[in-house]
N, C-alpha and C positions, 0 to 999 in steps of 0.2 A: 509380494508387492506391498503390502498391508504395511509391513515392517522395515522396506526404504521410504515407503510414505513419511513414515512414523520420526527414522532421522532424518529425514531430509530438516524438519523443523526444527533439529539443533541449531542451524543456520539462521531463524529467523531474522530476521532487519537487518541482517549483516551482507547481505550476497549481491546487494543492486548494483548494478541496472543487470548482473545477472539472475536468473532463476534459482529457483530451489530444488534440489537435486538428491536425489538419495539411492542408491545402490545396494544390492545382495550377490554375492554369488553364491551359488548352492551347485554341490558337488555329490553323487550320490545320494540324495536325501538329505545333505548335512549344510548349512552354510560355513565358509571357509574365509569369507571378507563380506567387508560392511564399509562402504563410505558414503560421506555428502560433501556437498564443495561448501567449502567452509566463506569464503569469501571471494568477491574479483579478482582474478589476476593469480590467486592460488588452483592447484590441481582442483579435476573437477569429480565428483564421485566414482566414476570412475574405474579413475587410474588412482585413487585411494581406495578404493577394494580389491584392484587387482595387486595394489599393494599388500594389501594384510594375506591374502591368498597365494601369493606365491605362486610356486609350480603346480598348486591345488588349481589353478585356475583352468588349467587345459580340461576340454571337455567339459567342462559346465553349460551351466544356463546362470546367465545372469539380468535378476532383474531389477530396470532401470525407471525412474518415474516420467520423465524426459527422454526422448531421441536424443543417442549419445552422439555428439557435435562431430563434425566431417571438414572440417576449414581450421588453419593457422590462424588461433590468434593471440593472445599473450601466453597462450597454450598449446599444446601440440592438439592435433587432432585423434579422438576418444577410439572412432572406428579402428585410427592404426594400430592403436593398445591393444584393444579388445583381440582384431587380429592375428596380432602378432602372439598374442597371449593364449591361440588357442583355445578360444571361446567355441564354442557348440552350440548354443542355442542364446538368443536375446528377448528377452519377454519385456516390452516396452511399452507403460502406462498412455503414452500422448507422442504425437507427433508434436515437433517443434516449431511454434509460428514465427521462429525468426526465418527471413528469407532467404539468408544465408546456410541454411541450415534445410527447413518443410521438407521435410522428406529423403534427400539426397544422402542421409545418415543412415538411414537404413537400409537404400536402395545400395549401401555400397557394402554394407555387413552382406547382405543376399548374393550380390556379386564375389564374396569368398566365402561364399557357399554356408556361409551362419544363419542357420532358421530362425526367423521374426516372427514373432507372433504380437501383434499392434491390440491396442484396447483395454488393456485389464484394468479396472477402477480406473478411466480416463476421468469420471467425473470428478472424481476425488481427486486428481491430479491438476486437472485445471483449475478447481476453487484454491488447491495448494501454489499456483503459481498465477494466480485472477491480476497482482499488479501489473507483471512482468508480459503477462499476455495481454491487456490492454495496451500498453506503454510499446513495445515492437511492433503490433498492427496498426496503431493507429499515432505512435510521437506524444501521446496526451499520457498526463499520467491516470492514474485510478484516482477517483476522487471519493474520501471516505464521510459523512456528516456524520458527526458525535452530537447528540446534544439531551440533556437531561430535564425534565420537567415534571411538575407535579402532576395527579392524578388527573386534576382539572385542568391540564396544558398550559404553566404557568412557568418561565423559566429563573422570573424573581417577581417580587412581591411590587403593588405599584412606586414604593419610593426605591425602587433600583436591589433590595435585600437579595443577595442570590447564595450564598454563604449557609449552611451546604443544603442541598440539596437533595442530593442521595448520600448514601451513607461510607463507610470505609471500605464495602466489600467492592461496590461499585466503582470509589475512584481509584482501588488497587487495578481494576480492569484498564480503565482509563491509560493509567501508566504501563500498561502492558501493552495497548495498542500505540502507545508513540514510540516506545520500546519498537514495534513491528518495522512501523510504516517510515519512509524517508523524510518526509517535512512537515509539519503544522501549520494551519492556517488562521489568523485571527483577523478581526476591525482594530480599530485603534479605537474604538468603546474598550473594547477590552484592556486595553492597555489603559487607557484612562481610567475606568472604573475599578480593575483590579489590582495593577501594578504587579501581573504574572511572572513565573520564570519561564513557563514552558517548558518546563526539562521532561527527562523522568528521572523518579524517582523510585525505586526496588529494593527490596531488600537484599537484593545481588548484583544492583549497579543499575547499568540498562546505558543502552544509546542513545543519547541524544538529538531530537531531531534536528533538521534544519528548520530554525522558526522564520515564518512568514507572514509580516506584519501588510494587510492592505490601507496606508493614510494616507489619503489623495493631499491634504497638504501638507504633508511631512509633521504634523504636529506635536507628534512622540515627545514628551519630555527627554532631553539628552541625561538625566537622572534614574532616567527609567532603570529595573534590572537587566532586561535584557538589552539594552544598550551598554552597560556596564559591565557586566558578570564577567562575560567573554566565554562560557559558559559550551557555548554553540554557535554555530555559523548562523547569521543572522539578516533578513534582506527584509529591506523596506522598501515595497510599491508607491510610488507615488503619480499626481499626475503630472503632464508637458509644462502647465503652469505652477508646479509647488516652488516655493521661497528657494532661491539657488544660495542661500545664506543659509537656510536649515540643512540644504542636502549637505553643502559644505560642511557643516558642524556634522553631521551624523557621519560620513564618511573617516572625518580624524579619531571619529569613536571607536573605527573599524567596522562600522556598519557598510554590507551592503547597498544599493539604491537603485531601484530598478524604476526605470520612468516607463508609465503604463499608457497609453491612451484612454481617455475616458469613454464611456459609454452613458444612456440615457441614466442609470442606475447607477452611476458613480464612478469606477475603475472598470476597465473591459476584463472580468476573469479570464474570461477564455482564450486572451493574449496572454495573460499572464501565465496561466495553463501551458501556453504553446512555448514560452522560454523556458519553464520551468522543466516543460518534457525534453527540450533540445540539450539542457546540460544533464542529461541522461536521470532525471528524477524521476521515478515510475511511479510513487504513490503520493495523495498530498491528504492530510488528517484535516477536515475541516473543524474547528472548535468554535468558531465566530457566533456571533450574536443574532437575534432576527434577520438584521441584514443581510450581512453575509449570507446567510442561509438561505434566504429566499433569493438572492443573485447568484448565488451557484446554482442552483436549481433551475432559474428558470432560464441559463446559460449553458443547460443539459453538463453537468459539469460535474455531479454528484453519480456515481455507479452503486455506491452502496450506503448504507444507514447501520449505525450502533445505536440507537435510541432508548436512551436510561426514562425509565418510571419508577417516582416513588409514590407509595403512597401515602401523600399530604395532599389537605387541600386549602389552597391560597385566596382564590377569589378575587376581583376587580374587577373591572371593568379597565381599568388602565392597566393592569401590568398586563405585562407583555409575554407573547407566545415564543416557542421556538421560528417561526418561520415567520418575516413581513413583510414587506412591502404593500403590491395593488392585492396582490391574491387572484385568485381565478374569478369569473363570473360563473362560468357553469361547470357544475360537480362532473360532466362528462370529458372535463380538461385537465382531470386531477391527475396526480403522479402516482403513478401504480408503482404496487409492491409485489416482490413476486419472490420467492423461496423465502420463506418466512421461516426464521425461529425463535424462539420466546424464551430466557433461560432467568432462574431465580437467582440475583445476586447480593446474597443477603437478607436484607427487607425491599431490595427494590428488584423491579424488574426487566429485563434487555431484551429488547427487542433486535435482533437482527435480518436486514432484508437487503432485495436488488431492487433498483430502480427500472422497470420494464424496457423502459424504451431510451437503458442505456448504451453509449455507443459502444462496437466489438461485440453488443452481446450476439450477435452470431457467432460470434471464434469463440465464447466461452461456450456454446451449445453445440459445437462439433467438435470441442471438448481438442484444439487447436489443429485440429487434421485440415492445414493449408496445402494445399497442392499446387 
């Protein structure tokens, strides 16, 4: 199981709005096939392992990270494979939280007589598919906050300096998480102050997100790069009153334009959230400024934190924190963190965590066993 885990991650940021998938079969002792679903709409792991195994597949055990799927859909259904192929035993990390699926996948292996055995590293299975199971139980995508600050929780200096911050090892991670994840999210501070690409960047390519600009009045420079590049698919939130003269200009750019309703705090995320999840976007990389940060947040919108530390120290009293707006009044309101881990990146240091009382976290804690 350890080692369809293992590929299933060849697939990274490639597979949405499907899951991550990885497959073994082992045959006397030996494994004989290995797959992952490599992308949507292509074979799923599978019927890529019962490929490479062949007639080796009869009588095995094959183990799957995912309940292998029971329903037609751009795909044949995995059970009938499995089946047909003479499977003997299925060791199966998680039940599946789509509802098309919860369980009906394995209940139909047991009904041709293939022994199930449910649980093996489920935990490790759901942190491996955390977007995809937010995004099927609940329509929202996974909401990720990136943001990097000095020692002293400084994310630039008071006259706006933010240029770098952490070091090279850090922002290779950086580019590895938009690499992961489906889309990006910024203010249009950002775009004003920085004149971003948003891409990734790798030394072996990487995918580019969809980027997602929040500017309630369309202000975007039409010079900007990510208006120009063309680079990546590109949507600009605005709000019901932004200039119908700028949206028109940003549209001939090929820019997306999404009209958002406002909220007390600016743009309503959490609508924006709710379209974003309907055209099947299961993850969104928050990258934004205090702002942003602090309006996702307190729009419960945020499930997880990448949190870079370096160590420098800035000082002010004006410059600015990662998080702003009102803030809490009392520290028994704060946003808890909870599976914490701390990893050295370079000179600086990452913090990764959940947000307690993010939404789904039940489904990630039954590790998907929807019934």
């Amino acid at each position: 199981m350890r080692q369809a885990l293992i590929i299933a991650k060849n697939a990274l940021g490639r597979t949405s709005p499907n899951p991550l998938v990885g497959a073994v079969i082992v045959r006397n002792g030996e494994v004989v096939g290995t797959g992952w679903h490599q992308r949507a709409g292509m074979p799923h792991a599978e019927i890529n392992a019962l490929k490479q195994a062949g007639d080796l597949a009869k009588d095995a055990t094959i183990y799957v990270t995912l309940e292998p799927c029971c329903y037609h859909g751009r795909t044949g259904p995995c059970t009938e494979a499995l089946i047909k192929a003479g499977i003997r035993r299925a060791v199966v990390a998680m039940t599946d939280p789509n509802p098309e699926v919860a369980g009906c996948g394995i209940a139909s292996l047991r009904r041709a007589g293939i022994e199930v055995i449910e649980g093996v590293l489920c935990t490790e299975a759901a942190k491996l598919n955390e977007t995809f199971i937010k995004w099927i139980s609940t329509k929202m995508p996974f909401g990720v906050l990136k943001t990097a600050m000095t020692i002293d929780g400084k994310i630039a200096t008071h006259t706006g300096h933010s240029r770098w911050i952490t070091g090279n090892q850090a922002r290779l991670m950086v580019h590895q998480l938009r690499n992961r994840y489906d889309s990006i999210l910024v203010g249009i501070g950002t775009i004003l102050a920085d004149n971003p690409e948003l891409t990734t960047r790798l030394p072996y390519g990487g995918k580019n997100p969809v980027r997602i600009i929040v500017d309630t009045m369309a202000r975007i420079p039409l010079s900007s790069k990510i208006v120009t590049d063309g680079l990546a698919r590109t949507i600009i939130a605005v709000a019901p009153d932004a200039p119908q003269d700028r949206i028109n200009a940003l549209k001939e750019k090929g820019v997306e334009v999404y009209c958002i309703p406002r909220s007390e705090n600016g743009l309503d995320l959490r609508e924006l959230f709710k379209v974003l999840g309907s055209q099947n976007m299961t993850s969104v990389l928050i990258e934004g400024g205090a702002s942003i940060n602090a309006s996702a947040l307190q729009a419960h919108l945020v499930d997880k934190v990448e949190w870079f530390i370096a160590p420098k120290i800035v000082g002010g009293t004006c410059a600015p924190g990662p998080v702003g707006g009102s803030g809490i009044a009392d520290l028994n309101n704060a946003n808890l963190l909870e599976d914490i881990n701390t990893n050295i990146m370079g000179e600086d240091i990452l913090i990764t965590a959940y947000l307690r009382n993010r939404e789904g976290r039940d489904v990630y804690r039954t590790c998907g066993r929807i019934r």
